[in-house]
C-alpha positions in Angstrom: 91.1 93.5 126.6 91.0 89.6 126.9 88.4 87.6 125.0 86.4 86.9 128.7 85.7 90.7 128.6 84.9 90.9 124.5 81.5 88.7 124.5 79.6 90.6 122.5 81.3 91.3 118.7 80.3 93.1 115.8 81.0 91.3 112.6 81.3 93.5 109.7 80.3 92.2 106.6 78.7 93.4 103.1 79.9 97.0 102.5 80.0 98.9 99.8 83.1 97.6 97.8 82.9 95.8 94.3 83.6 93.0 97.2 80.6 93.1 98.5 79.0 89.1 98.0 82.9 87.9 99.2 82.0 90.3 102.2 78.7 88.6 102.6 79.6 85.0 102.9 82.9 85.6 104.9 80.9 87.3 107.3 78.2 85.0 108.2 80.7 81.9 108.4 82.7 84.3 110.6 79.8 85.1 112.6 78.3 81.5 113.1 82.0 80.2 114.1 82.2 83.0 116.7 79.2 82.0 118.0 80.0 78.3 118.1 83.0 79.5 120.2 80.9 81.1 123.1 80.5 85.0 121.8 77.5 86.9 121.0 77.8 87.6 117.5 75.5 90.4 115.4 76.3 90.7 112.1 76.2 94.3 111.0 76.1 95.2 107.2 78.4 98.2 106.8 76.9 100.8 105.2 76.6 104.8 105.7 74.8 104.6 108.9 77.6 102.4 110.6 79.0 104.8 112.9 75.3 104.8 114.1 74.6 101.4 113.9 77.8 100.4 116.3 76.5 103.3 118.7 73.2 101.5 119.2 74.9 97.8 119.2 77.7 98.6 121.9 79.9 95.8 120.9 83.0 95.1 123.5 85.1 94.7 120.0 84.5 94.3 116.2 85.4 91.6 113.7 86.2 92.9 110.5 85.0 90.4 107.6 84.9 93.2 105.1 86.7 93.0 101.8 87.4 95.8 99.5 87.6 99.4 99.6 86.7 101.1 102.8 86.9 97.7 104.5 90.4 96.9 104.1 91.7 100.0 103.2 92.2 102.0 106.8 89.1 104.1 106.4 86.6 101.8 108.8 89.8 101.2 110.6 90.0 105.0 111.3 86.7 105.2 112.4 86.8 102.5 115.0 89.9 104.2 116.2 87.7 107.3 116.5 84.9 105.3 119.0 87.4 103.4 120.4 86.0 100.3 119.8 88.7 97.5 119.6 88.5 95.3 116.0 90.9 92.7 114.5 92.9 92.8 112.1 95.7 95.7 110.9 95.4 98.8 111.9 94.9 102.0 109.8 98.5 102.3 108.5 98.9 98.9 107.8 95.9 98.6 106.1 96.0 101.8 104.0 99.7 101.2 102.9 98.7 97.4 102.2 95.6 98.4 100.3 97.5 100.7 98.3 100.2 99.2 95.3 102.4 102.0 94.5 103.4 102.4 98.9 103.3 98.7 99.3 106.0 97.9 96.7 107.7 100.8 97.8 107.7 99.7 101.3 108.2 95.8 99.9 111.6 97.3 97.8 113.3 99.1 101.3 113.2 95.2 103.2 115.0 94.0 100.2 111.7 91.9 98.7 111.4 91.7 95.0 108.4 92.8 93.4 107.1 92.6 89.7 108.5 96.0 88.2 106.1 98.6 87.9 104.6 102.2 87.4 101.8 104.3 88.1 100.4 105.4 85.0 97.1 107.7 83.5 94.0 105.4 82.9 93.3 107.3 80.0 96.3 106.7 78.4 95.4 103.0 78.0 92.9 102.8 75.0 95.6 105.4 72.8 98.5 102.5 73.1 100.2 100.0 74.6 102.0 102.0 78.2 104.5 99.0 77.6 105.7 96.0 75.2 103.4 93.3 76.5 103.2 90.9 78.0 102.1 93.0 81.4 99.9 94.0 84.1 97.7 96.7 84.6 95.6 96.7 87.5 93.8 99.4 89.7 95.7 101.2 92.5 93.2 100.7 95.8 91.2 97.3 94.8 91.5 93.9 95.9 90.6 90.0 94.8 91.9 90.8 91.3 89.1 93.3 90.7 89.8 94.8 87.3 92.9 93.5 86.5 93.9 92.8 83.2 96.6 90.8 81.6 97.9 91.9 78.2 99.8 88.8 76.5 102.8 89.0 74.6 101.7 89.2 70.9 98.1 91.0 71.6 97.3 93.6 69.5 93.9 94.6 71.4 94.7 97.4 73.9 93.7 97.4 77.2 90.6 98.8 78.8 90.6 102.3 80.1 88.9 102.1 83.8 87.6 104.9 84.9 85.5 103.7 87.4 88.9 103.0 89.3 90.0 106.4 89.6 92.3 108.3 87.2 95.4 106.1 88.4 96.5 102.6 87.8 99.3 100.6 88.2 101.8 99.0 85.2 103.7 95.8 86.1 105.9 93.8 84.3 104.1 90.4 84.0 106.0 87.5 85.9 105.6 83.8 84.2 105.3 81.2 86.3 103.4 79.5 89.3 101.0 81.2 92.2 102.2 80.4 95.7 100.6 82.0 98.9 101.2 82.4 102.3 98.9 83.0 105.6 100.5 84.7 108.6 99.2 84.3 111.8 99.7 86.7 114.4 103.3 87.5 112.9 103.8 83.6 111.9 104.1 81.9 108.2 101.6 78.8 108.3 102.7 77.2 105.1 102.8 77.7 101.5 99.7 76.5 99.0 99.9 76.3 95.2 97.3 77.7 93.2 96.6 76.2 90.1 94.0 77.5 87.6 92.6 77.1 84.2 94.5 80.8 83.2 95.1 82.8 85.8 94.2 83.5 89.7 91.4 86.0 89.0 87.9 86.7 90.8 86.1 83.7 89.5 89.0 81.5 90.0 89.2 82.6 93.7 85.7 82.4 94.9 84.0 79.8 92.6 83.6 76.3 93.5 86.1 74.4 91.5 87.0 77.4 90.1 91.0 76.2 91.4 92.9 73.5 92.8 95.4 73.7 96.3 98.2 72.1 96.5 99.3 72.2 99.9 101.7 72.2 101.2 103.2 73.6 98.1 105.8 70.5 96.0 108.6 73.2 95.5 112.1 73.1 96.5 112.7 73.8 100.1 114.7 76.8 99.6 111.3 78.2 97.6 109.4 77.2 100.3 111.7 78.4 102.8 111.9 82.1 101.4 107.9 82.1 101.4 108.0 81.9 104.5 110.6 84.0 105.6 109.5 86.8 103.0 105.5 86.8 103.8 106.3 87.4 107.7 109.3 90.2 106.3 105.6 91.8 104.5 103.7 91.4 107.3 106.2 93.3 110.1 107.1 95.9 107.5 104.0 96.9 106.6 103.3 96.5 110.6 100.3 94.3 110.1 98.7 92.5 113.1 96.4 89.4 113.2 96.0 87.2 110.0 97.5 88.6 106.2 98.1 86.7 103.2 100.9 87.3 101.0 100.8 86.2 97.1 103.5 85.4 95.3 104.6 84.3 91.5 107.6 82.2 90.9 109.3 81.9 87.8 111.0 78.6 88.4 113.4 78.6 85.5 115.2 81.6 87.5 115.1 80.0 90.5 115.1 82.0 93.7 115.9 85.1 91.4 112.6 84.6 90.0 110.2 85.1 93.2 108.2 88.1 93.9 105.8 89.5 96.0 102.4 90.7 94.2 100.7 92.1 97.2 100.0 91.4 100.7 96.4 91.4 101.9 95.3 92.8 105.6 91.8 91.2 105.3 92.0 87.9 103.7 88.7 86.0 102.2 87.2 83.6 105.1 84.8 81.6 102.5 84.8 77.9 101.9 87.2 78.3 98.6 89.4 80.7 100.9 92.9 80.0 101.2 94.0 81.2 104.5 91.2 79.1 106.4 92.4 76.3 104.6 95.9 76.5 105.6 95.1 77.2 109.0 93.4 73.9 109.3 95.9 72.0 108.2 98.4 73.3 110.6 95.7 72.2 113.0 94.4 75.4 113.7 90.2 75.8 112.7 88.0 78.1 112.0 86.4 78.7 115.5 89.8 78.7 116.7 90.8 81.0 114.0 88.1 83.1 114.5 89.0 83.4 118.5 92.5 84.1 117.8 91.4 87.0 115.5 89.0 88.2 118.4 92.1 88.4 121.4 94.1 89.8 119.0 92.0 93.1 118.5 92.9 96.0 119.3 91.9 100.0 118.5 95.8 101.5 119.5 98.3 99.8 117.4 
């Protein structure tokens, strides 16, 4: 279906994810960009009733702005498969093996792209002992935007917190030194490479705060670094067979040169805010966020 026939779009936005307020704000700038480009745009907060809610609203396709759980994790996907209503974005595979850390670095591992070591591990075990000799990772299986990750630094005696409210399950990586690099891909396309830059580390506050980080883009790294970004994020992207616009982080131990890149994870939905990175990179390849936005819209799809 070509954008002349998809006038009037449902934005998706809110939800019910610990990502909600992200949701919120990426939503209504998505939604007020769409409309500066020539759609109708009605914002629809994505609660129980949706399935009801996009029966009454009839939209020619949906633009998903939702973050989190059952936003980005192939669940709302699924369901617009079901109606048959085209939306942007990955598709319910993608998204669900994305969303997921244990199949993504799984997936990650068979195209030959290094990831931080890791295993799943009981969430209860974490307040009997350290699951590893620290420094590592521990982070929840199915969340996103660093929700409830924790860091445990080499030295630290204090154990982390059991999470529960994550489910039983949570991954344990081996934590990488090092700098935070990203990359946007754009229908299948690297954009660049920006380097994040915080006070400690690239957590929740740090990503959607003002002043809560600093870009450096393009990224001052050697140009094989730079180069392998690239090359790697769109590797993520096809393997994973994501469509439309992902971001792909990375951590770079520079002391071990290209040995010392990995993949953390690749998000399907990635945060359209004024701190976001992927809106930011798209401008400076030239690209903004109206046009973003449109791309995003003739790109939907409900059957791959």
């Amino acid at each position: 279906m070509t954008t002349e026939k998809m006038q009037n779009i449902a934005v998706l936005y809110g939800g019910l994810s610990r990502e909600r307020e992200v949701s919120l704000v990426s939503g209504r700038m998505c939604s007020e960009a769409l409309e500066r480009a020539g759609f109708e745009a009605d914002l629809i907060d994505a609660g129980r009733d949706l399935p009801l809610e996009l029966q009454r609203n009839k939209p020619d396709a949906v633009f998903n702005a939702l973050h989190g759980r059952w936003g980005e994790d192939g669940c709302v996907q699924g369901l617009l498969e079901i109606l048959q209503i085209p939306y942007t974005h990955s598709g319910v595979c993608a998204s669900s093996v994305a969303m997921n850390k244990e199949l993504s670095k799984s997936v990650f591992a068979a195209h030959g792209l290094r990831t931080p070591k890791g295993r799943v591990i009981d969430a209860g075990e974490l307040d009997k002992q350290h699951p590893a000799p620290p420094p590592y990772v521990v982070k929840p299986i199915n969340e996103g935007s660093s929700v409830g990750v924790q860091i445990v630094r080499a030295g630290q005696s204090k154990l982390p917190r059991a999470m529960p409210e994550y489910g039983r399950w949570v991954m344990l990586e081996t934590f990488v030194p090092g700098r935070e690099l990203t990359v946007s891909v754009l229908q299948g396309r690297a954009i660049t490479v920006t380097e994040i830059v915080t006070g400690d580390w690239y957590d929740y506050s740090a990503k959607y705060d003002a002043g809560g980080s600093k870009h450096i883009l393009p990224a001052a790294i050697p140009s094989e670094i730079f180069r392998a970004c690239l090359e790697q994020a769109e590797t993520a992207h096809a393997a994973l067979g994501c469509r439309g616009l992902t971001r792909t982080d990375f951590r770079w131990d520079e002391e071990k040169g290209a040995e010392g890149l990995h993949i953390l994870e690749l998000n399907t939905q990635p945060g359209m805010t004024p701190t976001s990175l992927s809106p930011e990179q798209a401008a400076f390849a030239g690209v903004s966020f109206k046009e973003l936005c449109s791309i995003l819209v003739s790109d939907a799809s409900c059957d791959r």
